[in-house]
Residue, then its C-alpha position, 0 to 999 in steps of 0.5 A: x705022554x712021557x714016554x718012559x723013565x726020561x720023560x719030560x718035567x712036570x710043570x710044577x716041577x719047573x715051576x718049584x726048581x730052577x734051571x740049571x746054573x741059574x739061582x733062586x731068588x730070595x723073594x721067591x725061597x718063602x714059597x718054596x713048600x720043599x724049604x719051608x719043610x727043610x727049614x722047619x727041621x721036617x723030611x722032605x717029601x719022597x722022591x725029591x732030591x735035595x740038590x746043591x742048589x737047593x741046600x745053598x738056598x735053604x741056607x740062604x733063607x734061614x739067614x735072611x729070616x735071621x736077619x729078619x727078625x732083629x734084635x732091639x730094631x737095631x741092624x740084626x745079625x745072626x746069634x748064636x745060642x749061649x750056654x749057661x757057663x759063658x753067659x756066667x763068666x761074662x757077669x763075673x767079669x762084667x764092669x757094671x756088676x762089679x760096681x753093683x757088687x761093691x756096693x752090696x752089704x753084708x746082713x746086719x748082725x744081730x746083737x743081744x737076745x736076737x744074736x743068741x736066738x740065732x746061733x741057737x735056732x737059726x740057719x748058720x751064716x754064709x762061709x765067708x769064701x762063698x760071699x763072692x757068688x752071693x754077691x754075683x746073684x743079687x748083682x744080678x738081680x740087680x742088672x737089667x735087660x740091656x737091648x745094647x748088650x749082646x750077650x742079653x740078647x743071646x740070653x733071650x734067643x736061646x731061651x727062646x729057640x729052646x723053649x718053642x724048638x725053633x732053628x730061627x730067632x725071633x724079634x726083640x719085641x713083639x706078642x710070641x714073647x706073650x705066648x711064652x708066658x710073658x705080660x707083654x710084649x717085651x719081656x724085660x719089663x717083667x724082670x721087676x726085683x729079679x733082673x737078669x738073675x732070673x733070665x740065667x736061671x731059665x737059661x739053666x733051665x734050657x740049657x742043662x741036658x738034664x733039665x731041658x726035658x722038664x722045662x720043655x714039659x712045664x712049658x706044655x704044661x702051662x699052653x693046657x686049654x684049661x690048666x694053662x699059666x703064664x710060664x714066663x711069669x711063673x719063672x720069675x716069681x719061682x726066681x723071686x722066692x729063691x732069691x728071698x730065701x738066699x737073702x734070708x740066708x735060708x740056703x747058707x747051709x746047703x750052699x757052705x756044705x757044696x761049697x757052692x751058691x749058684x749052683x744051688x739056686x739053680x737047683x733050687x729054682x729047678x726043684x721049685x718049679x717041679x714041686x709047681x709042676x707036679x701040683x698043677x698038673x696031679x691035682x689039675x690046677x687052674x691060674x685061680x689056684x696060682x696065689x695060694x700054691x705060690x705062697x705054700x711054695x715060697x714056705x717049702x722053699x725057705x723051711x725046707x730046701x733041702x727036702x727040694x732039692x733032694x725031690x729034684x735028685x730022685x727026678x733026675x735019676x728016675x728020668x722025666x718019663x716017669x713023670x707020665x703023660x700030659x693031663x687030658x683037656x677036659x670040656x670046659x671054658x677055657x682060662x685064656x679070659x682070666x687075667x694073668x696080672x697082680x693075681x696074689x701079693x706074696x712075702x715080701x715082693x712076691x707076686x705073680x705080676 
């Protein structure tokens, strides 16, 4: 009997909450069904106060599952997510990358019948105040995933937390960067040919306020039962094409009048990406088309950017909700059995590895 409003506390209560003045011990926090639901970003239930108590122990267990989840297996601390313009200005003053961009080189010129055909059909030389940015790019494309740099592992967290919503981090290695869309389980051995450059332009992709909601439905997208993709590899091969179009000086026009390269690979990565999207998902695309719409997408790329990008402006003004809802799941077998590895060899390195 509780005899009225101050009656006696339930058992489970006294089993969930601790006495007063009394702490709750970190083994126990990952049973504590409040917590996990506060940790998880959810409501707590009604009629359940979050005591002081409690907020210091939630607060408590987010750092132990911080910790819990390392970086590189060495002793893990917290990370804090990184935005794409800190992440920038640590290349651009990177030793490592300043060495690698002293040892990049300007295009040959052509000389004769090939220099004429040029400066009459061809695209128009990179302005020389520019050569700076371009060679940051391709330094970057050049650097590998350092599990020794923290600002790499910052990177990877917030692509990560970005892309799952996830408050926590998530370890070094291990099969959750496969359900990101990954070969493996370690994601930098996916970076062939496109080094951190490619990592940078998903952070951009995560980061920018604009581009978040995109990326995020890409990301759906690409878990459909029947039109999934492996989204971390599709990233790196769109990274792959942009990055060919740069050193083809494909994109020298839209960069001199922008007075920009960076910027514009990020654009045009984003625009790439959906161009991709709208296909797969309008047309109800499966992996199996994957080879044959990268290798129309590497063309768009280099003969038309500029066309791209203006399709990336209009989406963006629109807003992503008028890109509609997600596709249905219609009955049928699910692509999961298909293999995701060397599905198409593109121009030059292009390949969905």
């Amino acid at each position: 009997m509780n005899g009225g409003a101050g009656g006696s506390e339930r058992p489970e209560e006294r089993q969930r909450f601790p006495p007063p003045g009394r702490s709750l011990p970190l083994s126990a926090l990952g049973q504590n069904g409040l917590l996990q639901a506060l940790v998880q970003g959810a409501e707590p239930p009604a009629g359940d106060e979050i005591s002081e108590e409690l907020q210091r122990a939630r607060e408590e267990w987010e750092a132990v599952e911080e910790i819990r989840s390392g970086l590189g297996g060495a002793p893990a601390v917290a990370t804090a997510p990184i935005s794409f313009r800190e992440a920038l200005q640590f290349f651009r003053t990177a030793a490592e990358l300043g060495e690698r961009r002293r040892k990049l080189r300007a295009p040959r010129r052509r000389q004769g019948l090939a220099a004429l055909l040029r400066f009459l059909f061809g695209p128009p030389r990179l302005q020389p105040q520019l050569r700076g940015e371009q060679e940051l790019a391709l330094a970057m494309a050049q650097c590998a995933l350092d599990d020794n740099e923290s600002v790499h592992m910052r990177i990877l967290q917030t692509i990560y937390k970005k892309l799952t919503r996830s408050r926590l981090g998530c370890p070094r290695y291990g099969a959750h960067w496969e359900e990101l869309g990954f070969q493996g389980t370690d994601p930098g051995t996916d970076l062939r040919g496109t080094g951190m450059l490619a990592l940078m332009q998903l952070l951009f992709f995560v980061m920018d306020p604009q581009m978040l909601p995109l990326a995020l439905d890409i990301f759906r997208l690409s878990q459909h039962e029947t039109q999934e993709f492996p989204f971390g590899i599709m990233s790196v091969n769109i990274t792959r094409i942009v990055l060919q179009a740069l050193r083809e000086e494909r994109l020298s026009r839209e960069c001199n009048r922008r007075q920009q390269v960076i910027a514009v690979l990020n654009d045009l990565y984003a625009a790439a990406f959906l161009r991709l999207y709208r296909t797969w998902k309008g047309q109800h695309k499966t992996i199996a088309d994957s080879c044959f719409l990268l290798k129309e997408l590497e063309l768009s790329t280099k003969r038309k950017p500029k066309q791209l990008l203006k399709s990336l402006e209009a989406f963006v003004s629109r807003g992503p909700t008028a890109e509609g809802p997600a596709p249905p799941s219609p009955p049928s077998p699910s692509s999961r059995e298909l293999s995701f590895t060397g599905l198409c060899d593109l121009e030059g390195e292009l390949r969905l590895v």
